[in-house]
C-alpha positions, 0 to 999 in steps of 0.5 A, spaced: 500 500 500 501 506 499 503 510 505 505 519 507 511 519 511 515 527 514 522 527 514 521 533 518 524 538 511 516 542 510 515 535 504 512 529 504 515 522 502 511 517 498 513 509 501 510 503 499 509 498 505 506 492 506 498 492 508 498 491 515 495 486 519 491 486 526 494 483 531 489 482 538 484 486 540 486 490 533 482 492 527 484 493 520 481 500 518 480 502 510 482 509 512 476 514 508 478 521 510 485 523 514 485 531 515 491 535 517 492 537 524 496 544 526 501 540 530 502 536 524 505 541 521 509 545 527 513 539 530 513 534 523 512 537 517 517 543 518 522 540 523 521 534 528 521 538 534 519 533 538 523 530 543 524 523 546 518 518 547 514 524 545 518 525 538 515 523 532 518 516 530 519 516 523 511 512 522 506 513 518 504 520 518 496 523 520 492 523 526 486 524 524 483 518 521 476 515 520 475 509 517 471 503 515 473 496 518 476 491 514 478 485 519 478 483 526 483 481 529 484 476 536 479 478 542 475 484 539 469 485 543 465 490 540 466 492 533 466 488 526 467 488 520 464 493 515 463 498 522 464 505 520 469 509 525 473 514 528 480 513 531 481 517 537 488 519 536 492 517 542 493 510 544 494 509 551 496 504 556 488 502 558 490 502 565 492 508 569 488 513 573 488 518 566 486 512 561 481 509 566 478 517 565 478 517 558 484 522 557 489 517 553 492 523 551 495 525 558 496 516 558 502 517 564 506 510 561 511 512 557 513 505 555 505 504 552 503 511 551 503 511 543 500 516 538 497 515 531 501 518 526 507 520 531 509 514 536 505 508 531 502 508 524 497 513 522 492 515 517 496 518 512 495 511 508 491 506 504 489 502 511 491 502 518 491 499 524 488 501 530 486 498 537 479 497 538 479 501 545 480 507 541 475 507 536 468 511 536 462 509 533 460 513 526 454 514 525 450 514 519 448 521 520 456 523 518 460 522 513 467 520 514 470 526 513 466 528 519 468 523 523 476 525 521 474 532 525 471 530 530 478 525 532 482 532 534 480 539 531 471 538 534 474 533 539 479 538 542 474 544 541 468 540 545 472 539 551 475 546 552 468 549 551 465 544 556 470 546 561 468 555 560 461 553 558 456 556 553 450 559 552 446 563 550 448 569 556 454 569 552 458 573 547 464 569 545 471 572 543 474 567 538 483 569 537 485 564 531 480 562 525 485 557 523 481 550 523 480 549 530 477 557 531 473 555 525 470 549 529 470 554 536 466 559 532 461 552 529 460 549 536 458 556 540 453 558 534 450 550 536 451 551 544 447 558 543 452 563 544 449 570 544 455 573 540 461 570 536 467 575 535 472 573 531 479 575 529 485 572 525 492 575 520 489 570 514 483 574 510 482 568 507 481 565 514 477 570 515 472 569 510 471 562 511 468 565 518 463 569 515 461 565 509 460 559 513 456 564 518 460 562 524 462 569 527 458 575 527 464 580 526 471 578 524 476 583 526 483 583 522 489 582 528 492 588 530 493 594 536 485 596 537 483 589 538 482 590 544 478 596 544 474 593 538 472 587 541 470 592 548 465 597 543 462 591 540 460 588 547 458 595 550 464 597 555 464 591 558 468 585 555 465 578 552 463 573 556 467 567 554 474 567 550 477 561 547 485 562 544 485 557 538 492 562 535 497 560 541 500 568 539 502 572 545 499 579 543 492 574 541 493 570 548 494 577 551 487 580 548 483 574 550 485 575 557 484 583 557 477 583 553 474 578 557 469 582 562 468 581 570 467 573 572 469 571 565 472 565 563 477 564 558 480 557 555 486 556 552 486 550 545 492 553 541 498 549 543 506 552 543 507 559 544 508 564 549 503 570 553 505 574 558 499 579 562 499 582 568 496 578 574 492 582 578 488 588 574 488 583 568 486 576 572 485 577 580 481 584 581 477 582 574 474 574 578 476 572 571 479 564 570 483 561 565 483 555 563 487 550 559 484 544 555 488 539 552 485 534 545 479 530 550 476 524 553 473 518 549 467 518 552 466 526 551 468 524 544 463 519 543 457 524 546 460 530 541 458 525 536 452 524 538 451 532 539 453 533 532 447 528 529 442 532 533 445 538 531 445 537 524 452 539 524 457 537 520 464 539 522 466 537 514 463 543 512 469 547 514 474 542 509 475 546 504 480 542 500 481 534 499 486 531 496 487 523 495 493 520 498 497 521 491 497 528 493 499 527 499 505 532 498 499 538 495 495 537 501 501 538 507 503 544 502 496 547 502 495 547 510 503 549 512 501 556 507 495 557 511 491 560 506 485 555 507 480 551 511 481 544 515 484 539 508 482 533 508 487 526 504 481 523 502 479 517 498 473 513 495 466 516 496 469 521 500 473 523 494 467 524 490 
């Protein structure tokens, strides 16, 4: 089969490689759709920034997969053949207190702890394996592009909005519309938030907010920000934050414009910020909270939500590529100037 491997030089190298197997209480996935995370591009495409057991080990690239099951293997319990599933992109060890809470990606074994696409073979392929513990159930209601975003990009937003919360009460400042702002901006409008403002550098990314009706105002990043974001909320400040940019000056300005007793969630990972304790968090009641990918069982209930919703996270994928081009793909999401892109294949193609 043919496989997408990083050497870490902003290419991608094309193999072929043998069709893997499944071992016990392993699955053979026909992968369908595989999107392009942000961490992806930042620690492997450009460099291999990662270090240790942590680092990318020369796999098959792409942790964000959805697929079709092709063949069980040994002491499967749930899943079969023909099922249709999303992959939760880190495997962890099943067995300490964060696994048995659902947060694998905070597994603390650093023998067993193994993500797709960095530590073992993701889906940047023809077919993959993958553990039966950690896949979810795709229901027929979405298509497997929409469960390829629901792997990291909605799951990750999910968790970080559950933990702040949104409502209709809520005017919400969103700093970075790349895929994960995007995502923010969809799921606020479903969880009924009263007032989405957007800011973004990209005027490409910028648009995508506002033709997909995502955010009620989108500002171009700069000085005023903060002023602008103060004028559109009457003085006061949004209610609800969420950093999706990791930029200093962007962190710095979801703290500042966030009113009294607000909440901020940071998503964007890497980078710095720097704000003054007391008149910017401590005297203003303000919590900050940092929210790392999610849970298993948060994912399953996202998926759920987004049937009932009638939301489909594929709607933000603005380009598709088949394997073959691969190379394109990765080039298009490292420029920037684009929604979510998606290595597609089969009927996810047409």
């Amino acid at each position: 089969m043919t496989a997408a491997f990083l050497p870490g030089n902003s290419t991608v190298e094309m193999r072929t490689v043998p069709v893997p197997q499944a071992g016990h209480g392993e699955v053979l996935l026909r992968v369908k759709a595989s999107t392009i995370c942000g961490s992806d591009i930042r620690c492997i495409y450009h460099e291999h920034l990662g270090k240790g057991p942590e680092g990318y080990q020369g796999v098959i690239a792409g942790h964000e997969p959805c697929g079709q099951i092709v063949a069980t293997g040994p002491g499967c319990r749930r899943f079969k053949a023909g099922d249709r599933v999303i992959v939760y992109h880190i495997s962890g060890c099943g067995v300490c207190n964060d696994c048995r809470r659902g947060y694998m990606i905070s597994c603390t074994s650093e023998k067993y702890r193994r993500a797709y696409g960095w530590q073992r073979d993701g889906g940047m392929a023809e077919f993959m394996v993958a553990e039966e513990k950690d896949l979810i159930a795709l229901p027929d209601e979405l298509s497997f592009a929409d469960g390829a975003q629901v792997a990291c990009g909605f799951g990750t937003v999910y968790e970080g909005l559950e933990k702040i919360g949104i409502s209709g009460n809520h005017s919400v400042l969103i700093t970075g519309l790349g895929p994960v702002g995007l995502a923010t901006g969809a799921l606020c409008r479903k969880l009924g938030a009263q007032r989405i403002i957007g800011i973004d550098v990209v005027p490409e990314r910028m648009k995508i907010a506002l033709d997909l009706g995502l955010c009620d105002v989108v500002l171009a990043s700069g000085p005023d920000n903060l002023a602008e974001v103060k004028r559109l909320t009457g003085g006061m400040g949004v209610e609800r934050a969420v950093d999706c940019s990791a930029n200093d000056a962007a962190r710095a300005t979801a703290i500042r414009a966030t009113r009294k007793w607000g909440k901020i969630v940071f998503l964007g990972e890497g980078g710095r910020v720097e704000f003054n304790p007391s008149p910017d968090m401590i005297h203003d009641q303000k919590t900050l909270y940092g929210s790392w990918v999610t849970s298993t069982w948060l994912m399953e209930e996202l998926v759920e939500r987004l049937v009932r919703w009638n939301l489909h996270p594929a709607d933000i994928i603005t380009h598709r590529f088949p394997l073959a081009q691969a190379g394109d793909a990765y080039a298009l999401m490292a420029s920037g100037k684009c929604g979510k892109v998606a290595v597609c294949a089969d009927e996810e193609l047409k």
